[in-house]
C-alpha angles and dihedrals in degrees: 000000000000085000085057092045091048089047097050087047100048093056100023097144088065095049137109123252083253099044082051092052091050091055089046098048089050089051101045087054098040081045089055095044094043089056098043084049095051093039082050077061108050082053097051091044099041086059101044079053103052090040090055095052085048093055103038085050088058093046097048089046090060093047097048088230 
């Protein structure tokens, strides 16, 4: 199916309204997976953050840094 997708995509102008739809169907889901991926990140990567400063805060309170 993705062959089919590349190949829709890469002479789009030439295909057919169904053809069209296919390729817009493929993309709205990839687009939705590809931002709750990336959202799952920020998330990930939010909390690893704020852990870290935590962390680094008690340390340097104890060092007297």
């Amino acid at each position: 199916m993705e062959n089919k997708i590349k190949e829709i995509i890469s002479d789009f102008k030439n295909k057919s309204n169904k053809e069209l739809i296919i390729a817009l169907d493929f993309l709205s889901k990839d687009f939705d997976e590809t931002k709750e991926i990336v959202i799952k990140l920020t998330k990930k990567l939010d909390k690893a953050e704020s852990l870290y400063n935590q962390i680094l805060k008690e340390y340097e309170s104890r060092s007297n840094v």
